[in-house]
C-alpha positions in Angstrom: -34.5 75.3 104.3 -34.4 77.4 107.6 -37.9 79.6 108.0 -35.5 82.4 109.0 -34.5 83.2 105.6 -38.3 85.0 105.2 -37.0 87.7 107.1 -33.9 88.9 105.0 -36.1 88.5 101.5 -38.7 90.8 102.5 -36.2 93.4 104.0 -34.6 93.4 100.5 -37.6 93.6 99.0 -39.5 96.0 101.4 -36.4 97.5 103.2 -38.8 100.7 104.4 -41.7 99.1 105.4 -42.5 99.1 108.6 -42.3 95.4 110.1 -43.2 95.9 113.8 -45.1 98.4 115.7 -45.2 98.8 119.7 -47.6 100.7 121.5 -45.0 102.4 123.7 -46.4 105.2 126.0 -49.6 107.7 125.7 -49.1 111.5 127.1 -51.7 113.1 129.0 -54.5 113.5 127.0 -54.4 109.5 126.5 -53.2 109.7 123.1 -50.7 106.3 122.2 -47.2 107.2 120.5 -45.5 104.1 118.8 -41.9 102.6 118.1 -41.4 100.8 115.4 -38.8 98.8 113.0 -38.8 98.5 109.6 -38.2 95.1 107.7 -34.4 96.4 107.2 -33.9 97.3 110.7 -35.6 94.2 112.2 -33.3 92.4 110.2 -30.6 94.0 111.0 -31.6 93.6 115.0 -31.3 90.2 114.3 -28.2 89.9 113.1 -27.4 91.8 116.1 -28.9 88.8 118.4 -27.4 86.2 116.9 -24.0 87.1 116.8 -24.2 87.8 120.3 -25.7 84.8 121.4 -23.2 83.1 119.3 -20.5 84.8 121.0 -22.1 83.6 124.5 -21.6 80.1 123.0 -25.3 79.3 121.8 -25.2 77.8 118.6 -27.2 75.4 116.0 -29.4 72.4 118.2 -29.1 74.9 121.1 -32.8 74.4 123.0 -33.3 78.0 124.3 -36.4 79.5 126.3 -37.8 82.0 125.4 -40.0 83.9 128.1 -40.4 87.4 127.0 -42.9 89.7 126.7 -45.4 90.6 123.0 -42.3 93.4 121.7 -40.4 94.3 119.0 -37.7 92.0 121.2 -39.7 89.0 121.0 -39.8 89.1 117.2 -36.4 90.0 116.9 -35.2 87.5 119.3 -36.6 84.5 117.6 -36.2 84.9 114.4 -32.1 85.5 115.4 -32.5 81.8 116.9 -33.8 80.6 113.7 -30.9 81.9 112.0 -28.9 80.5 114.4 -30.4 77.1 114.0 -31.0 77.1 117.5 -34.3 75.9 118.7 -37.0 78.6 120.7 -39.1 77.0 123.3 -42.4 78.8 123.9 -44.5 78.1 126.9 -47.6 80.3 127.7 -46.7 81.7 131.2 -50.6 81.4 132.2 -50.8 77.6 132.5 -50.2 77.8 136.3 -46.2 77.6 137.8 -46.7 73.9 138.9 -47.6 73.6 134.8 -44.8 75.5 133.6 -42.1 73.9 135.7 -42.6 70.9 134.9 -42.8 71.9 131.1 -39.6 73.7 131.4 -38.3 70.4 133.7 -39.2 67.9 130.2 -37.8 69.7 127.2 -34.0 70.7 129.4 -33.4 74.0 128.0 -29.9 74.8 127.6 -29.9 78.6 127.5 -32.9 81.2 128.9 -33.7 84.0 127.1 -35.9 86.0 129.8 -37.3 88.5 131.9 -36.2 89.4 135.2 -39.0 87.5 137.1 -38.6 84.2 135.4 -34.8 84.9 136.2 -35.9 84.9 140.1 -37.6 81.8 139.7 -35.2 80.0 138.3 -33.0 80.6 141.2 -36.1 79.2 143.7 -36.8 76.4 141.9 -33.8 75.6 140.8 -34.4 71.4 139.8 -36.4 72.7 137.2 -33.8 74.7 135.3 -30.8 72.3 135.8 -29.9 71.8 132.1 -29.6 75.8 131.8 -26.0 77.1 131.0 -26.5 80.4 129.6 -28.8 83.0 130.6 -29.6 86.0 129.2 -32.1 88.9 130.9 -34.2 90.8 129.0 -34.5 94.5 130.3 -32.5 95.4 133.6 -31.3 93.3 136.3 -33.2 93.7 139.5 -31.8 93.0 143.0 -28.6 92.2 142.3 -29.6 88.3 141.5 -27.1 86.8 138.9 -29.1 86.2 136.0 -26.3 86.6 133.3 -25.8 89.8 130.9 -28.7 91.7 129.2 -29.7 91.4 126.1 -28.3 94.7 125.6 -24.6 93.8 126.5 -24.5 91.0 124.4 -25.9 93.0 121.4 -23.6 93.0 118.8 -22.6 96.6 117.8 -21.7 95.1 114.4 -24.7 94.8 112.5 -22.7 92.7 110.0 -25.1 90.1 108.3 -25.2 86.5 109.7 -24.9 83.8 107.8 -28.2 82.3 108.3 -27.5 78.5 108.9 -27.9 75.3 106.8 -31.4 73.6 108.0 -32.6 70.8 106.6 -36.8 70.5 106.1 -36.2 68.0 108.9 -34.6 70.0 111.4 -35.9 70.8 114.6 -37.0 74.3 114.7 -39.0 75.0 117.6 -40.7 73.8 120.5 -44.5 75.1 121.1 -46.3 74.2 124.0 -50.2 73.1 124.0 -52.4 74.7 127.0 -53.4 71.6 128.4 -56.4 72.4 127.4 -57.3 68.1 127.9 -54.5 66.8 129.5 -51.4 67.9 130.6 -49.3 70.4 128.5 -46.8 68.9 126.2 -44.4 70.1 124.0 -45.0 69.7 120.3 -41.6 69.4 117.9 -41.7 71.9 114.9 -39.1 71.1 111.7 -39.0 73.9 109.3 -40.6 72.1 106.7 -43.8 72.2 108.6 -43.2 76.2 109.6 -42.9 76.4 105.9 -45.5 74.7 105.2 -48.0 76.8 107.2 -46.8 80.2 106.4 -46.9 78.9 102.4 -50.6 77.5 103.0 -51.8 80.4 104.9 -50.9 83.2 103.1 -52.3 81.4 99.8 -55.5 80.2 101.1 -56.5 83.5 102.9 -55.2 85.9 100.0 -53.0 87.8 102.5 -50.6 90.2 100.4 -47.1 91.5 101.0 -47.8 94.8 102.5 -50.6 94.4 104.3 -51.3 95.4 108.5 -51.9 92.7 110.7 -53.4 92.6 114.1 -52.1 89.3 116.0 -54.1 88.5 119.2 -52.1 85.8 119.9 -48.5 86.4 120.1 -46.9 83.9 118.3 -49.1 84.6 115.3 -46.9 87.7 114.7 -43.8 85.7 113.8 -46.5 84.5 110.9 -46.9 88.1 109.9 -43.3 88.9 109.4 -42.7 85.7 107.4 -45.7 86.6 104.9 -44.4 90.3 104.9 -46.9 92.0 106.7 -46.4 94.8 109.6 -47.6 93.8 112.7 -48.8 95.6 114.8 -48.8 94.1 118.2 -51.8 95.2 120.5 -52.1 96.7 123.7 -53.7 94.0 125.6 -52.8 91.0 128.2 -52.2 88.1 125.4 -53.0 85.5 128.3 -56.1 87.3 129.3 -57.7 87.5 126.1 -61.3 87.5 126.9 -60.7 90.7 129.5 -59.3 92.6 126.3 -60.1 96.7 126.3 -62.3 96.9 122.8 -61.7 100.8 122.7 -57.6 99.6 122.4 -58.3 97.3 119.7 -60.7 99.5 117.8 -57.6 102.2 118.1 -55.3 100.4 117.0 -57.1 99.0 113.9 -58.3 102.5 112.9 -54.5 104.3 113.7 -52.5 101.8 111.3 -55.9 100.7 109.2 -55.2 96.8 110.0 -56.3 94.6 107.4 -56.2 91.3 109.0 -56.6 90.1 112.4 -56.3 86.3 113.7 -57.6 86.4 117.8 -59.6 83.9 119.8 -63.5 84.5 119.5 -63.2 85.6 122.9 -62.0 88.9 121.5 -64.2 89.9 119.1 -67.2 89.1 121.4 -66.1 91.9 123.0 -65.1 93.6 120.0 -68.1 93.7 118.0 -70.6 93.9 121.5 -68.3 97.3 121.6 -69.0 98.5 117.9 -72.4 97.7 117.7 -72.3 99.5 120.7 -70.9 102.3 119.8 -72.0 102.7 115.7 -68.3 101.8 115.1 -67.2 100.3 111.3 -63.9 99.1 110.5 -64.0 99.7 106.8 -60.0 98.8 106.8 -60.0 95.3 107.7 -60.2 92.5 104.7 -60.1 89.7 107.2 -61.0 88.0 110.5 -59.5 84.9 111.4 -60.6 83.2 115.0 -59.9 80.1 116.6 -59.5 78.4 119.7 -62.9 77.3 119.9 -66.1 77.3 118.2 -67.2 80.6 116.9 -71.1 81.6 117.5 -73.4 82.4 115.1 -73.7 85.8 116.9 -70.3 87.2 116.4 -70.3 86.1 112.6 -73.2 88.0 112.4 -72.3 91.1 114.1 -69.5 91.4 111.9 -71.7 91.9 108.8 -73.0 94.9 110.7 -68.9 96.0 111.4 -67.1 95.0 108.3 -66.9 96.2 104.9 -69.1 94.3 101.7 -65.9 93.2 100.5 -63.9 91.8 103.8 -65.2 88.2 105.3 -64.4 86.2 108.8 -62.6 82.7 108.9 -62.8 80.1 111.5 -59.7 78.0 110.6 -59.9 74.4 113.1 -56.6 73.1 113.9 -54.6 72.6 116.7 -50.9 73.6 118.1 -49.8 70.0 116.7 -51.9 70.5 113.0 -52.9 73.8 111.5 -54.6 74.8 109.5 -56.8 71.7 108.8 -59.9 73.4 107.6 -61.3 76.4 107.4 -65.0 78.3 106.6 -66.0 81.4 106.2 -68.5 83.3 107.9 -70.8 83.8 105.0 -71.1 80.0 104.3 -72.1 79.2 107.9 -74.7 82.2 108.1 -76.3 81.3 104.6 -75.6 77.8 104.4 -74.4 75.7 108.3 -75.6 78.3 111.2 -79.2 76.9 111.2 -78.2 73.5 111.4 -75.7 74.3 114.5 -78.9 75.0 116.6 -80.7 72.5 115.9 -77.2 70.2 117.2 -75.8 69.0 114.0 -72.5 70.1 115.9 -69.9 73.0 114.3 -69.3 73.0 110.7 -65.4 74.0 110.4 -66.0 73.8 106.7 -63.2 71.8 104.4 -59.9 70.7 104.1 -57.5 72.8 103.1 -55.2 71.9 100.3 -53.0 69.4 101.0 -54.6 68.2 104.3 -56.2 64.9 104.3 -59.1 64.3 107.0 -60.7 60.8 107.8 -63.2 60.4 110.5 -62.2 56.5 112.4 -64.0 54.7 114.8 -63.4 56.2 118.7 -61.0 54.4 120.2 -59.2 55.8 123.7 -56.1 53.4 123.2 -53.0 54.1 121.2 -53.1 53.3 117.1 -49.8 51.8 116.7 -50.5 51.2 112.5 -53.3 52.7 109.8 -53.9 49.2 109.6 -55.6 48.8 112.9 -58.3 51.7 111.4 -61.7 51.5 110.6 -62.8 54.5 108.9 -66.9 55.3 109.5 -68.8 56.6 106.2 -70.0 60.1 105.7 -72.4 61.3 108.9 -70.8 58.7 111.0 -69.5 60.5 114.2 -66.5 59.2 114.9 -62.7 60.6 116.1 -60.9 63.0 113.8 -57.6 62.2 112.4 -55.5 64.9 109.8 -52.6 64.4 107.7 -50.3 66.6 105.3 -47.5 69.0 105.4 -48.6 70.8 108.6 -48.8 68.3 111.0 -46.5 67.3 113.5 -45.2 64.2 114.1 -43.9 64.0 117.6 -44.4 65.5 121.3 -40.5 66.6 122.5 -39.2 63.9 125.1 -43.0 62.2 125.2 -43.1 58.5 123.8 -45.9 57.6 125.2 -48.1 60.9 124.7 -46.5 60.6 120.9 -47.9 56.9 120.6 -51.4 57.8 121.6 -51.7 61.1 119.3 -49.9 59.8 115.7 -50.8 57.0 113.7 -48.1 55.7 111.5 -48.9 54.9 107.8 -46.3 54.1 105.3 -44.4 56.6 105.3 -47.4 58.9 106.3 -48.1 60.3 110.3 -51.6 60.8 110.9 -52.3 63.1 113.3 -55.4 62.1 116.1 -57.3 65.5 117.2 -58.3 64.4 119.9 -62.0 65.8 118.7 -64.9 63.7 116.9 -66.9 65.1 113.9 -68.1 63.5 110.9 -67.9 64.7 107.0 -71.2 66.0 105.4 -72.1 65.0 101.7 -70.2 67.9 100.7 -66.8 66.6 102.9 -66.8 69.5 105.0 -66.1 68.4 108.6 -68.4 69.5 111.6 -67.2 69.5 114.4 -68.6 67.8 117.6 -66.6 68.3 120.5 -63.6 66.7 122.2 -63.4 63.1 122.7 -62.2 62.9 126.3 -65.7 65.3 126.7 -68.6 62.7 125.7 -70.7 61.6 128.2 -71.3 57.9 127.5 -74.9 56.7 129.4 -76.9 53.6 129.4 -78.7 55.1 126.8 -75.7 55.8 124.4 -73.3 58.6 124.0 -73.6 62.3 124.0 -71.7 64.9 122.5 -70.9 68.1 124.0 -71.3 70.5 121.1 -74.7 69.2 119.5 -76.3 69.1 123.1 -75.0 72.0 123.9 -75.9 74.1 121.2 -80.1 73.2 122.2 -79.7 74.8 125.4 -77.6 77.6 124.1 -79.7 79.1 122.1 -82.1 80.3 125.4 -81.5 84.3 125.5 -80.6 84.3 129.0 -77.9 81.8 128.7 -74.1 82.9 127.6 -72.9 79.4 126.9 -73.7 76.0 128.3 -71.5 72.9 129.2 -72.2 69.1 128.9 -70.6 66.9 131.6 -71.4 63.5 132.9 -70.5 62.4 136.5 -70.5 58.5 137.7 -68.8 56.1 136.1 -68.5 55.0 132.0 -70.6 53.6 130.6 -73.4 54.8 133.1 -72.9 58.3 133.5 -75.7 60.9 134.6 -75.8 64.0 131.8 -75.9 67.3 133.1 -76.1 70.6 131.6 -74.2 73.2 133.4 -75.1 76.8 132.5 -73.1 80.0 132.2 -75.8 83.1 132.3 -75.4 86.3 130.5 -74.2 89.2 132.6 -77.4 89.9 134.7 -79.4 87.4 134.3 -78.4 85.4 136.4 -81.9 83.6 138.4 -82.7 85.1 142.2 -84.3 83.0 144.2 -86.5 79.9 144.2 -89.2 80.9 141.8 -87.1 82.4 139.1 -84.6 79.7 139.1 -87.4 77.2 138.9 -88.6 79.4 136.0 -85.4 79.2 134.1 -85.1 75.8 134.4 -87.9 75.0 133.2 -87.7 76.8 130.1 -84.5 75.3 129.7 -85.9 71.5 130.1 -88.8 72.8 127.7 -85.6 73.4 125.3 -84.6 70.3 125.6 -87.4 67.9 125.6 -88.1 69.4 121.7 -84.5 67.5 120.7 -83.9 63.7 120.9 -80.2 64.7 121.8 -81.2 66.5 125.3 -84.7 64.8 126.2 -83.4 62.8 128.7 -80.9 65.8 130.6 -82.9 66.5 133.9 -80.4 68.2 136.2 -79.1 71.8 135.3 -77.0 74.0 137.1 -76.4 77.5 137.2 -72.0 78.4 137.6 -71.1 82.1 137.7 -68.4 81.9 135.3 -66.7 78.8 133.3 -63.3 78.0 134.0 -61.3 78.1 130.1 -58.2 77.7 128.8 -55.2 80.1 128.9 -54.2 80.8 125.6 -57.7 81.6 124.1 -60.0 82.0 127.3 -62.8 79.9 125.0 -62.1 76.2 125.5 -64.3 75.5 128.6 -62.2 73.1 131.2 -65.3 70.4 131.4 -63.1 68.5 133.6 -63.0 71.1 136.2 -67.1 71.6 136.2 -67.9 67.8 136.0 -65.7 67.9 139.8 -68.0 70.8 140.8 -71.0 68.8 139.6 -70.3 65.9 141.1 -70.2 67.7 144.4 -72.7 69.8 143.9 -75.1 66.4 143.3 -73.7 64.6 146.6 -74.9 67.6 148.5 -78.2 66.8 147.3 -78.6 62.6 146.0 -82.5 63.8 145.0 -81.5 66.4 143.2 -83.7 67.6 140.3 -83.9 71.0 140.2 -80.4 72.9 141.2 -79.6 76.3 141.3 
């Protein structure tokens, strides 16, 4: 089993279809022009690749990073290395350098596959890429710095068909890296079994055909679409800058190649749909939205009924880089049947397990689970920590016992994985989610979750999103409720932030969740992840609340 051997099926089965599409250049009156490859010339490009890299000396167990940029390369390039049996490490280059050394420093790549400027900084911070022995550049050298051929020299001019290697469903296959998100970044071990797993699980439950146009807003989701034998068409947007996104380059790229499916973090199609609605834009074309990353709002489900076609629907799969999909929901169910709920706190529904998947909601524990046995499962309602199990989940962090230990949960046979999230089950066994564990605010009073709490003060007109931290000390910890306002609404001056507030506590005193929150205050923008720009770091505004309530011990009323 090796996930590579997708590629060469659907180029015999769709040899002229195209595969890939780049945005390339636009002439003067802004207009875009496009490159492409179809499934028979990708696969022929990766051929190419990996007889050159096995000519370099790369070869199957090879751990290679991969740092290039959303391109018809970057598609090309790893699926040679799964032919190769070599092993891609993918790190998001927007986690921060201090991040992404020390990611690069744990998993000791043997080979870099690369841009120029990662090329430079290998050669500053040289500790870090020790364990490299073969480099590749991808594009030209600069400066004279010896960063070992291009990608172009090493391209085989024989486009001879590799023998695709012999992979076990236990194999390594990759190495993806989480954001960090809670935590420091670590690098979660793929086998081919699970990559298997996914693509089989995700093209069935979603309906998505051979043939159809996808949209990936997250890069390595386009690997997904060549596997299920879909073009992709990769967009024209910063992939780590998702919620800055150009809707009018989206919108133009859906309507030029009439995408059918799109999977992007929520913090796209904010903008996306704000834009249409905006504009009296529809996007009759597409069958399906997929969006994850974070919890998706009431308001962009909604805006898509105004956008989309009768027939097409939105998704919010849950999951995570070490388990997904783990549920999913669509957008009609949570409008007609969870939405209401959501504001009144009953947390996120992310709807039911997918087949396969087994969820259990366990008592919150924050120490490691060496055994199932050492489980209590809660009943139906019962918040509690998340835990998943099936075919898609991963068992193990790369070169990360003791990160491994505290996430999995061995059970004859059997790996649970832990979330990190609590959520309880509903009557119906669909799983609503409540927010990240390492996030509750524990008090004298009991412990609050960020996601119900959250969603009282949220629902104010003025206010974008909200954010519950505590500062002090477990278990007596002080809730506050820190608040992102919309674009211009931001309170001036005494009166109108006392104003706000108080609307705000008036808000909250109506729910026993929030009734005993008395300090708010006002941050210009959240700091959130890289990857999805919709996970708010809580960790970073709990500091700035902290410091903003030693400035003033009495405080009550903050702006």
């Amino acid at each position: 089993m090796n996930i590579a051997s997708y590629l060469p099926e659907n180029a015999r089965k769709n040899p002229f279809q195209r595969a890939v599409i780049f945005p390339q250049a636009r002439d003067s009156q802004g207009r875009v022009s496009y490159t492409h490859l179809t499934f028979r010339q990708l696969n022929e490009e990766t051929d190419r690749y990996a007889h050159g890299f096995t000519g370099l000396g790369i070869k199957k167990g090879t751990k290679v990073l991969l740092m290039v940029r959303p391109s018809l390369e970057f598609i090309a390039l790893t699926f040679a290395l799964f032919k190769m049996g070599a092993i891609p490490i993918l790190i998001d280059p927007g986690m921060g350098i201090s991040n992404l050394l020390n990611c690069i420093a744990s998993v000791e790549p043997e080979a870099l596959v690369a841009i120029p400027l990662v090329h430079m900084a290998r050669l500053i911070y040289r500790k870090y890429f020790r364990s490299v022995r073969y480099s590749v550049t991808i594009g030209s050298k600069r400066f004279g710095l010896p960063t070992g051929p291009t990608i172009h020299e090493i391209r085989s001019p024989d486009a001879r068909p590799f023998e695709i290697v012999e992979t076990s469903g236990t194999d390594m296959a990759a190495i993806l890296f989480t954001t960090g998100s809670t935590g420091s970044p670590k690098g979660v071990v793929y086998l081919h079994a699970m990559f298997d797993a996914q693509v089989k699980l995700i093209q069935k439950h979603y309906g998505i055909q051979e043939g159809e146009i996808d949209l990936p807003g997250f890069p390595l989701f386009a690997l997904f679409s060549t596997a299920m034998g879909m073009t992709c068409v990769i967009p024209d947007m910063d992939p780590t800058k998702p919620a800055q996104v150009d809707p009018v380059k989206i919108v133009e790229a859906i309507e030029n190649h009439g995408v059918t499916n799109s999977f992007g973090s929520p913090a796209i199609w904010n903008r996306v749909t704000e834009y249409c609605l905006k504009e009296g834009i529809r996007l009759p074309s597409l069958k399906r939205i997929l969006m994850a990353g974070a919890p998706v709002s009431g308001t962009i489900l909604d805006r898509f009924t105004k956008i989309l076609a009768d027939d097409a629907n939105t998704y919010t799969p849950y999951g995570a880089t070490e388990s997904l999909p783990v549920c999913s929901i669509s957008g009609r169910e949570v409008l007609l049947e969870t939405e209401a709920r959501s504001r009144e706190g009953a947390g996120t529904c992310v709807g039911s397990p997918l087949p396969g998947i087994s969820v259990r909601i366990i008592e919150i524990r924050d120490e490691a689970i060496p055994t199932w046995d050492g489980v209590r499962e809660l009943t139906k309602g019962q918040i509690g920590e998340i835990v998943a199990c099936g075919p898609v989940i991963t068992h193990e962090y790369y070169n990360r016992k003791e990160a491994t230990a505290l996430a999995k949960i061995r059970d004859r046979g059997k790996v649970w994985h832990r979330m990190g999230d609590v959520g309880y089950l509903d009557e119906q066994g669909r799983l609503w989610f409540c927010g990240r564990m390492a996030h509750r605010v524990i008090t004298q009073k009991g412990t609050m979750f960020t996601i119900p709490c959250e969603a009282i003060f949220n629902q104010h007109p003025d206010v974008f999103r909200t954010a519950l931290v505590g500062i002090g000390k477990k278990p007596d910890q002080q809730p506050i409720i820190i608040v992102e306002p919309r674009k211009g609404k931001k309170p001036e001056g005494e009166a109108d932030t006392k104003r706000f507030i108080a609307e705000l506590q008036g808000l909250g005193h109506r729910s026993p969740l929030t009734r005993d929150i008395e300090i708010f205050l006002f941050h210009p923008a959240f700091p959130v992840d890289i990857r999805h720009n919709a996970k708010i770091f809580r960790e970073k505004l709990a500091v700035w609340a902290e410091k903003q309530v030693l400035k003033q011990p009495i405080l009550k009323l903050v702006h």
